[in-house]
Structure formats: structure tokens, C-alpha cells
C-alpha positions as CSV (number, residue, x, y, z in Angstrom):
1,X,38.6,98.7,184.3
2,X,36.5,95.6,184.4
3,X,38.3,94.5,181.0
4,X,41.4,94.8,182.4
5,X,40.2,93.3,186.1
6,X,38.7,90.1,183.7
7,X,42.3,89.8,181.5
8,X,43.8,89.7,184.9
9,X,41.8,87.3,187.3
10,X,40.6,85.1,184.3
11,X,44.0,84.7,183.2
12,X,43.6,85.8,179.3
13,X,46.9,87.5,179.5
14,X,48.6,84.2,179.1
15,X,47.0,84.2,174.9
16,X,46.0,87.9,174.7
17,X,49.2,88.9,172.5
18,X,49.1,86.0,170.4
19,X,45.3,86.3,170.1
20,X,45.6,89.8,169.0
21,X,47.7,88.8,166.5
22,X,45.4,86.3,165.1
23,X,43.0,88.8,164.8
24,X,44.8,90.7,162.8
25,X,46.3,88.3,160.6
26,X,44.4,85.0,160.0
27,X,40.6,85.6,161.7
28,X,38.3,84.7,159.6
29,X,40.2,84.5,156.5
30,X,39.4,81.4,154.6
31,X,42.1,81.6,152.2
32,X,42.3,78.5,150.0
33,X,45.1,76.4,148.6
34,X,43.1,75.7,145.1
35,X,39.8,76.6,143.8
36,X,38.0,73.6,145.4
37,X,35.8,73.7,148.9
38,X,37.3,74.1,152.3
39,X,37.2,70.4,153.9
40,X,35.9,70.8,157.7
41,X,37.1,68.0,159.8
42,X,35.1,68.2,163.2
43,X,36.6,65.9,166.0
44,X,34.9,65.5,169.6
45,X,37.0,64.5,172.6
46,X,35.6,63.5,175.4
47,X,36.9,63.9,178.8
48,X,35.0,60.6,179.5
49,X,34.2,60.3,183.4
50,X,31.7,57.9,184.5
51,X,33.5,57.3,188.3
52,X,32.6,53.8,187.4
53,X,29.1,54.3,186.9
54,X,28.3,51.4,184.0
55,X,24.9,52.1,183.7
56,X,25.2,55.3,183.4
57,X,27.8,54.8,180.4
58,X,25.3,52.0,178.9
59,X,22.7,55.2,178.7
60,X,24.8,57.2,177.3
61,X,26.0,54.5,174.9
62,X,22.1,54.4,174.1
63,X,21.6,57.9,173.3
64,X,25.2,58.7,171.8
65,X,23.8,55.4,169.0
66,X,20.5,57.2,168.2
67,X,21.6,60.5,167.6
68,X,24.4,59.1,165.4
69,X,21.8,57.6,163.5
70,X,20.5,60.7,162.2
71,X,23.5,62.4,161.0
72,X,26.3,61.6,158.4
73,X,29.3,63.8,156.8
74,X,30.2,64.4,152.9
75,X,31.1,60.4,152.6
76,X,28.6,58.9,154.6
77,X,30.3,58.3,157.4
78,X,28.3,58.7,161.1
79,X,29.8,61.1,163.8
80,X,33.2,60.2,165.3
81,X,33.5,60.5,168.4
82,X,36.6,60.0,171.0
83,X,36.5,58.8,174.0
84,X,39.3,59.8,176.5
85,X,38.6,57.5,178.9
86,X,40.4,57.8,182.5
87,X,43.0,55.2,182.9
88,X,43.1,54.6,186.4
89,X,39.6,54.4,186.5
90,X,39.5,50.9,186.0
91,X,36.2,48.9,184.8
92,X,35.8,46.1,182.7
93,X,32.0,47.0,182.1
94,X,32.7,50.2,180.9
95,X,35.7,49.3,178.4
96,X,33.3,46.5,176.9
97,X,30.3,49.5,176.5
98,X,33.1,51.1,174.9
99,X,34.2,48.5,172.4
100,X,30.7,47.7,171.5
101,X,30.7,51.5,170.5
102,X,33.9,51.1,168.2
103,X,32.4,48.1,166.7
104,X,29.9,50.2,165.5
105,X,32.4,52.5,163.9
106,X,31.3,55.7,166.0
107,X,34.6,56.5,167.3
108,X,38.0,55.7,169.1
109,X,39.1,55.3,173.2
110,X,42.4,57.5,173.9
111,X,43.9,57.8,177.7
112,X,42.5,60.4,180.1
113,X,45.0,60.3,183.0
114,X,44.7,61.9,186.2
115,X,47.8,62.0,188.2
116,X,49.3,64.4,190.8
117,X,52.9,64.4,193.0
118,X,53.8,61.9,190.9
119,X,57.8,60.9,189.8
120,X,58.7,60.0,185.8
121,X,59.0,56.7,187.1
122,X,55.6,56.4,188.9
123,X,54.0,58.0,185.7
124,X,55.3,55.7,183.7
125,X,54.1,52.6,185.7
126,X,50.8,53.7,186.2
127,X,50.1,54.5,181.9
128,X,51.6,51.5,181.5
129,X,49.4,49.4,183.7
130,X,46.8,51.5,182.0
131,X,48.0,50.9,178.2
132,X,47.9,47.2,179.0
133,X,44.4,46.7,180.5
134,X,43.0,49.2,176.8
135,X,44.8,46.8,175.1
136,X,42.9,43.9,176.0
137,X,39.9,45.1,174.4
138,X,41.9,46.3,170.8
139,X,42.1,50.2,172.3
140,X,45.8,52.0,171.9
141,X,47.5,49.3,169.5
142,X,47.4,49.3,166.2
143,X,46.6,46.6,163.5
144,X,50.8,46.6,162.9
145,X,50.9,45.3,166.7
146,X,52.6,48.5,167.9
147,X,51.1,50.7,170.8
148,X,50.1,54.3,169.9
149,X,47.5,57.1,171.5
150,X,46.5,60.4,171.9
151,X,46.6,61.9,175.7
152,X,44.5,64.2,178.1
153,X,46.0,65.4,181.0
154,X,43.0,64.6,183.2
155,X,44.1,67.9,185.9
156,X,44.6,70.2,182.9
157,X,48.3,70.2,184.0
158,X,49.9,68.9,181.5
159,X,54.1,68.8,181.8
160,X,53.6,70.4,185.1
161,X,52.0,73.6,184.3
162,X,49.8,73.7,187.0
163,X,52.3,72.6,189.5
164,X,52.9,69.3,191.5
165,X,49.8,69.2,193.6
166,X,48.2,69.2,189.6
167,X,50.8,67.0,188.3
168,X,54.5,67.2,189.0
169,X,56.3,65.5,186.1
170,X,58.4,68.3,184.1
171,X,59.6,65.4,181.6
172,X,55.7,64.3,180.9
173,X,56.3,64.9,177.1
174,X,59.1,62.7,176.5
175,X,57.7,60.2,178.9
176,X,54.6,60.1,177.2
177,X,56.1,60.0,173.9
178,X,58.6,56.7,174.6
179,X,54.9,55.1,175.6
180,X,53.9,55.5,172.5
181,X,52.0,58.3,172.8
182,X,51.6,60.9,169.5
183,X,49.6,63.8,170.4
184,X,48.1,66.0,173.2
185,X,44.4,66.8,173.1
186,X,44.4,69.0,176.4
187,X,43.8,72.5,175.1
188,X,43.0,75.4,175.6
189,X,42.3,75.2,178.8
190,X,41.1,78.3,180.1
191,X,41.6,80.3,183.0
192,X,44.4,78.6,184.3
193,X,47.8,78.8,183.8
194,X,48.3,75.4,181.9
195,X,46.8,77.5,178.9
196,X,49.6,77.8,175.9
197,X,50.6,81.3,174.6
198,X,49.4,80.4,171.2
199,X,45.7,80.2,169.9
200,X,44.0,78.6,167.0
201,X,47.5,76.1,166.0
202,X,48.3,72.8,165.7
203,X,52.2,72.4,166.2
204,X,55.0,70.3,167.7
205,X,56.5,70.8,171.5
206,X,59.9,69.0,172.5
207,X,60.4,68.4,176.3
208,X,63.0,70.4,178.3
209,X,63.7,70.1,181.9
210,X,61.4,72.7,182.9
211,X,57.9,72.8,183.3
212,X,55.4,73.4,180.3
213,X,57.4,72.5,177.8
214,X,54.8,73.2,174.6
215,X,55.3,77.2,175.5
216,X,57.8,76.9,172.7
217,X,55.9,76.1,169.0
218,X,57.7,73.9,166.8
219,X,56.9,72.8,163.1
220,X,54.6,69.9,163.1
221,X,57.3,68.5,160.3
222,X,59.9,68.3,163.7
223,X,57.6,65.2,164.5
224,X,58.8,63.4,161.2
225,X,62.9,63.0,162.4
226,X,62.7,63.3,165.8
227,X,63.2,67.0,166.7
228,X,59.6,67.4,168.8
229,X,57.9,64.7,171.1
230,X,54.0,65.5,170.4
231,X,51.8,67.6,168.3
232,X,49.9,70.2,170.4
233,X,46.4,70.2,169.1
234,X,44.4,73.3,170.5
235,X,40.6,74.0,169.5
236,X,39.0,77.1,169.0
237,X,39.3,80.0,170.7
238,X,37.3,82.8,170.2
239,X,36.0,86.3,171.4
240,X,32.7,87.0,170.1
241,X,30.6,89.7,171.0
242,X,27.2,88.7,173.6
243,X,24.5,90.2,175.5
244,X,25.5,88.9,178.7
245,X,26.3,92.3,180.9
246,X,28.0,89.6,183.2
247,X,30.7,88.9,180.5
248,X,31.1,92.1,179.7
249,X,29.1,91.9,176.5
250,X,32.1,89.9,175.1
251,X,31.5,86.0,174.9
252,X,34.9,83.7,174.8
253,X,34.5,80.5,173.5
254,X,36.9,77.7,173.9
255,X,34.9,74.5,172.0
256,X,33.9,73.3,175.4
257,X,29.9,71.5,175.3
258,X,28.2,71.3,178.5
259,X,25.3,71.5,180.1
260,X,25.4,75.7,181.0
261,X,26.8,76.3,177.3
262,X,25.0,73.7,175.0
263,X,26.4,73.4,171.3
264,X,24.5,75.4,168.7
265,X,24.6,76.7,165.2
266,X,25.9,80.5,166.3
267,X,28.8,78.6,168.1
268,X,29.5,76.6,164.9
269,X,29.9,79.7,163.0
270,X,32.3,80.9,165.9
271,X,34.7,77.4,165.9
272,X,34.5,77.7,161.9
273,X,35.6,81.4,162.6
274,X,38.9,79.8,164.1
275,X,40.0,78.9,161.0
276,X,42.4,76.1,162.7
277,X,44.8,74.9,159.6
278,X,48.0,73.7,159.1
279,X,50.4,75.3,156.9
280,X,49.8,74.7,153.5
281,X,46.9,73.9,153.6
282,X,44.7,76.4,155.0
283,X,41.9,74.6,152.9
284,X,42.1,71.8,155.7
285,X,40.2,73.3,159.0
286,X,40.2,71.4,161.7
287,X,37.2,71.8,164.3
288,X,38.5,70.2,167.6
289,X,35.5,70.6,170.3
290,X,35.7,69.0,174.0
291,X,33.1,67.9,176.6
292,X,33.1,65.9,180.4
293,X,29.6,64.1,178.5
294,X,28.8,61.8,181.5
295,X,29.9,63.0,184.1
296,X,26.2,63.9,185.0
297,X,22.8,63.7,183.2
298,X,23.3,67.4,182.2
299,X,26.2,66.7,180.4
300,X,24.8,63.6,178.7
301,X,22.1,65.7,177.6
302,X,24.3,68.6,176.0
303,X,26.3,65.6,174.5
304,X,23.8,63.7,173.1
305,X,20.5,65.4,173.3
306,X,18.5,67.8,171.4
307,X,21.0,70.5,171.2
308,X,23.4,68.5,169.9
309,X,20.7,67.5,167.6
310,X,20.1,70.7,166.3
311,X,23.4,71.6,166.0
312,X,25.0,68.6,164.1
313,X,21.9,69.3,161.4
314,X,23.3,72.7,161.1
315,X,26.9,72.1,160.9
316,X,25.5,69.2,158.1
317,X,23.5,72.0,156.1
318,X,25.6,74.8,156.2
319,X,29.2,73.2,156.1
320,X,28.9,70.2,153.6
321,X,27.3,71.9,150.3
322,X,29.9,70.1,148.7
323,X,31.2,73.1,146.8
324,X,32.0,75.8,149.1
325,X,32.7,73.0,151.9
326,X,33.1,69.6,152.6
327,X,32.3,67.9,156.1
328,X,34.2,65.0,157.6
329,X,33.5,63.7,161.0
330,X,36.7,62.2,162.1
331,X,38.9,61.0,165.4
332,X,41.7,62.0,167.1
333,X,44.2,59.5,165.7
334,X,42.6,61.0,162.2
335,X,43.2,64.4,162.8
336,X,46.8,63.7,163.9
337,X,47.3,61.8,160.9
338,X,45.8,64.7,158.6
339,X,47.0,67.8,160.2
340,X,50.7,66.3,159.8
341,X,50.0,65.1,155.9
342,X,48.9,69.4,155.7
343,X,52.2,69.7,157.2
344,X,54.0,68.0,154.8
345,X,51.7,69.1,151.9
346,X,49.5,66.5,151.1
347,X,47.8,66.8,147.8
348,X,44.4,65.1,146.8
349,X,41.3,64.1,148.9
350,X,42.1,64.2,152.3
351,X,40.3,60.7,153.1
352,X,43.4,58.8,151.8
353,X,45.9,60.5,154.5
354,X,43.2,59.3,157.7
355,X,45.3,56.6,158.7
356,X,48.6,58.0,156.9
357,X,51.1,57.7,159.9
358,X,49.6,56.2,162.6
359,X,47.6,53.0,161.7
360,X,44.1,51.8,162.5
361,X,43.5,50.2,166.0
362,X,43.0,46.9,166.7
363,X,39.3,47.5,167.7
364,X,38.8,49.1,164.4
365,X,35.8,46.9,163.0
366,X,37.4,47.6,159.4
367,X,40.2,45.1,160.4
């Protein structure tokens, strides 16, 4: 009775069919392309929140630079992180903390975007008055001079899915996409009725007239001529079991770090458990995990402190022996880029497909 109480008020019944059917079919099962190692890309976005606060980004900017310091992947290459930074927040001081961080090559800015009772036209004002002031410091365009980015609905609402008091733009998708946007980074998010009926994908959603428009899964390969608008690109999602009477004995994790539920090495083992691929190449798994890292010195801690630590040494031990598995630390943009080269079959090391569709940024210190 309390299961079904929990399915019920918690809103699971939204993914429960389709998560049931992941369990069943592709839990766990790290069924390879080749005889090689599984490649593990893990990508961290950031629902980046200061409320203005610039010193409280600069310490964070601090921390974020000396735990990257002790950490690397199979090529070298520091921890990527990605910075969804709100676009109607507006502040010089904490765009240039930002691009000083990009310089450094730890990571890429995408728009966070909070926006409620708002018209298509409106929307589209407001991200474009947002695009524009990234832009200034090399965020959102690429080194071809054209504007791209990855988006996080900052009320969890994307396309209207939590209704116009949470958003109340049921073209969002195609609006976003004709900005020049290439991917949402939103989900899962739980407990709420924005969550998509599918678990544990990466696919394609074309806007329709009504509201939450992703509920129907396209190919990825739909982005390639035009038939979808974005790729969808959940994280993990996960039932494990827990010794917390309060849950029920029965954990769910959903990739998201914070300061009550710290990253660690058992929830590693639980995102790896995911097994988020893209047909055909389930040797490609893709490790999408989410935080709100300053939004208070809790979350800077869980984002950037001895946890996180701990937990990036064990993902570095255990996942990137270099023959059952390879580690890559990579962006957003990147993991757009190689879940649709998976999509289309890409063949050889996946380091050469990172920048495959959409190019590197202007703020990219490579240019």
C-alpha cells in the first residue's frame, strides 16, 4: 500500500511502464559493439544559480580549479564541466568568472532560462537578449560565427509541461530550435509531471501544438534532415535497493548531486548501471549527472568538495582501466555531438566525433 501510495503522490507512474521495461530488457547489460572497452563519457550540468552573488561564484571558481587539478580521464584531459548559467540573470562579473574558467579548458556556459506566462514572441525576445549578452564573452557561438547551445528549462517545465504559471509556451521546442538551440539538458526531472515517459534514452522530440511535445521519441538520426527540433538527453534513472525505512528500502536515483545526497562511488556504480547508449553503439555510455552547485555553500561543497573528491578518484580507478573501460570527461555540446555520431554509427575512437556537428565555441581556448 505504501508502494502504490509513493508511485502515486511521487508521480513515478509517469516512467514506471517504460522503466519496467528497461529492467527487463537493457539493465545492466553492457553489451558491446566490438571486443574493445566500453568508453564512459561523464558530463556535469550545472543548473548554475548564484542570484548575482560574484563572490560567491569567484569561490566556487576557486574550489571547482583545485579539485580539477587532481583528476584527469583516459587522455589527460581535466573534468568538464557545464555551466547552465541563467540568462536573465544578468552579471558581467560572473560571465567574466565564467570565461576565465573556459580559458582554462574546464568546461562550457549553456542557457539556463527561467520564464513563466510567457508568449512565443516574448520567449523569443528575452533568449535573444540573453544569446547576445553570452556572446560577448565567446559563450553560444561557434568558431564558424554561427549561434548554437544546449538549454535548461530553469522551472523544469519545459514546452509547457508544468503548465503556464511554470512556463506557458507549447511551441518552446521549435522556438528554441530556430535560436539556434540543439539539445535539451532538462531531465529527468522527478516528481513532477514535466518527467518524460521514457528512461535511460537519448532521442529526438519535434514540436506539436500541444504541450510537452518530447512525450513522443524520435530517432536521434530525425535531427540530421529536419524531421525532430532537439535531442532529449535524460540521465540516469535508477531504483536501487537502500536501508532507508523512509524510502521504502528502495533508493531512486536520478544523477542529481547535492548537499542531502553527495556523489559517491555506490552511486557511480548506479549511473554506470543506466547503461545510457545510443543505438549502435551500446559501447558508448553516456553518464549525464546534474547539480544547482552554488546556489548555497552546501551545494558548493557537494560540487566541489571532498565528496566529489572521493568520488571522481573512484570513477578514475574503477572506470578507466583502459581495457574493460575508457573514461572521458566531456561537455554538453560534446555529448550532443557524440551521442548523434553513435546514432549514425561512428566507427573509431570517439575523440575525433567531439566537435563532429556542432563546432567549438568561440571561448574555446583551443581557437
Amino acid at each position: 500500500m505504501a508502494t502504490a501510495v509513493r508511485v502515486y503522490v511521487r508521480k513515478h507512474y509517469i516512467f514506471l511502464a517504460d522503466y519496467v521495461g528497461w529492467e527487463w530488457g537493457e539493465a545492466g547489460e553492457a553489451t558491446r559493439a566490438s571486443a574493445g572497452p566500453t568508453h564512459v563519457f561523464l558530463l556535469f550540468v550545472d543548473h548554475f544559480e548564484p542570484l548575482y552573488d560574484a563572490a560567491r561564484v569567484a569561490r566556487w571558481a576557486s574550489g571547482y580549479r583545485s579539485l580539477a587539478r587532481g583528476h584527469a580521464d583516459a587522455s589527460g584531459r581535466a573534468p568538464q564541466h557545464t555551466w547552465f548559467y541563467p540568462g536573465e540573470q544578468k552579471s558581467e562579473a560572473i560571465l567574466r568568472i565564467l570565461s576565465g574558467l573556459t580559458a582554462d579548458g574546464l568546461g562550457e556556459v549553456e542557457m539556463h532560462f527561467h520564464h513563466r506566462e510567457e508568449t512565443p514572441e516574448a520567449l523569443r525576445q528575452g533568449l535573444a537578449e540573453a544569446i547576445a549578452d553570452f556572446q560577448r564573452f565567446g559563450f553560444l557561438q561557434t568558431v564558424d560565427g554561427a549561434t548554437h547551445f544546449a538549454f535548461i528549462h530553469g522551472n523544469g517545465s519545459l514546452d509547457d509541461s508544468e503548465g503556464p504559471l511554470m512556463c506557458g509556451v507549447r511551441t518552446e521546442l521549435r522556438v528554441l530550435r530556430e535560436l539556434g538551440c540543439f539539445g535539451d539538458f532538462t531531465f529527468p526531472t522527478l516528481f513532477h509531471d514535466s518527467q518524460p515517459p521514457f528512461v535511460n534514452s537519448i532521442y529526438a522530440a519535434r514540436d506539436d501544438d500541444d504541450a510537452k511535445s518530447y512525450r513522443r521519441r524520435r530517432p536521434l538520426t530525425d535531427l540530421r534532415h529536419g524531421a525532430a527540433d532537439l535531442m532529449i538527453f535524460q540521465g540516469p534513472l535508477v531504483f536501487a535497493p537502500s536501508l532507508n525505512a523512509r524510502r521504502l528500502f528502495l533508493d531512486l536515483d536520478d544523477g542529481d548531486i547535492h548537499e542531502a545526497i553527495p556523489a559517491s562511488p555506490r552511486r557511480v556504480d548506479r549511473w554506470i548501471r543506466a547503461n545510457v547508449h545510443v543505438a549502435p553503439r551500446p559501447d558508448w555510455l553516456f553518464v549525464k549527472v546534474f547539480a544547482h552547485g552554488v546556489s548555497s555553500e552546501g551545494e558548493m561543497d557537494a560540487t566541489v568538495g571532498p565528496t566529489m573528491d572521493q568520488t571522481l578518484s573512484y570513477l578514475e580507478r574503477r572506470y578507466n582501466d583502459g581495457n574493460q573501460y575508457v573514461l572521458h570527461y566531456v561537455t554538453a555540446r560534446e555529448a550532443y555531438n557524440l551521442a548523434l555520431a553513435a546514432a549514425e554509427g561512428a566507427t573509431g575512437h570517439p575523440r575525433q566525433y567531439r566537435d563532429a556537428y556542432v563546432p567549438r565555441y568561440r571561448s574555446d581556448p583551443r581557437r
